[in-house]
N, C-alpha and C positions, 0 to 999 in steps of 0.2 A: 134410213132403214131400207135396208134391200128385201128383193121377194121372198128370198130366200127365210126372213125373218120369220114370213107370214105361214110357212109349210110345220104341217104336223110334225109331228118325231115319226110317222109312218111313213109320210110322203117325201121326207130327206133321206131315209132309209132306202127306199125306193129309186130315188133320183142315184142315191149312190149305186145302186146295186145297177143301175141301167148304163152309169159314167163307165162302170167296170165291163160290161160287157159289148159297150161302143171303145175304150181302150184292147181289149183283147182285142178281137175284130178288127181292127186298127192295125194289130201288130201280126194277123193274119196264124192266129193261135185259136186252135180248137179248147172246148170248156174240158175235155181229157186232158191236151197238153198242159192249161194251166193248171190244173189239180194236181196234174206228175211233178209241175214248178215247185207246187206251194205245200206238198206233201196234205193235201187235202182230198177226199173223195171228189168224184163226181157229183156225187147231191147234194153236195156242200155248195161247190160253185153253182149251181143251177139255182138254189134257194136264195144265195146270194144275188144271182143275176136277175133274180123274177121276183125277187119281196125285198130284198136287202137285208134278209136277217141272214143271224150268223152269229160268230163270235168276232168280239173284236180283232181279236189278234189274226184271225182269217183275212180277214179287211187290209190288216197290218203287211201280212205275206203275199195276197195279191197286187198292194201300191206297190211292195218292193220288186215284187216282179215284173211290174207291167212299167216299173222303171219311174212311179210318181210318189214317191213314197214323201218329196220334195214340198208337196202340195199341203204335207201335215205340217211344214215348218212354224206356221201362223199359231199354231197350237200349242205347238211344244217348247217354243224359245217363247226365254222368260224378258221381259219389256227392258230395255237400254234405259237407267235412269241416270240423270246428270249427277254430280256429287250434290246440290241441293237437295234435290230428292231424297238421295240417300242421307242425306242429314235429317231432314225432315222425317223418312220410313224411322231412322235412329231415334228420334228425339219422343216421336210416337210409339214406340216401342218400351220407354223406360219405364220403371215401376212406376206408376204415380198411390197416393195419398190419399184418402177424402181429409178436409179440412177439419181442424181438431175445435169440437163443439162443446162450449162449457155442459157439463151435466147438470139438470135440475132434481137439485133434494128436496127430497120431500120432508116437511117440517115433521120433526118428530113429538110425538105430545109428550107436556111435561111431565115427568115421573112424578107420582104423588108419597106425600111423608107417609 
């Protein structure tokens, strides 16, 4: 388990919004020129770069422009399985049955003449 496990959903928020704005800075981009990149305000990126909130797809537009959009790969591709596996995902996957349980009658009382 990395540290990363250990951080809130506020504090991964944050770490990103901070990755973003040590990448800009990096590529010698004022927070106007990337908003004019990413078709985003100015207070967009700023909120981004100082809380990490935003919308996703904000997030989405500033990877692709700061050129690490590469970095999502880990997320988006779906896992390499060998053909067992996929026998196995197949075999897991088929209808199954519950087992067929004799029923118990209930005795019915004798009809009287």
């Amino acid at each position: 388990m990395g540290t990363i496990d250990l951080y809130t959903a506020e504090e991964i928020c944050r770490t990103l919004g901070q990755r973003c704005r040590a990448l800009r800075l990096a590529r010698d981009l004022s927070q106007s020129e990337l908003a004019a990149r990413v078709g985003a305000s100015l207070s967009s990126i700023r909120r981004l770069e100082a809380s990490g909130s935003g919308p996703l797809e904000l997030l989405v537009r500033v990877a692709q422009s700061l050129q690490v959009v590469s970095q999502f790969e880990p997320l988006l591709m779906q896992p390499v399985l060998t053909i067992a596996d996929a026998e196995r995902e197949t075999a897991a996957r088929s209808r199954r049955r519950a087992a067929r349980r004799n029923k118990v009658r209930a005795a019915t009382p004798p009809s009287s003449p």
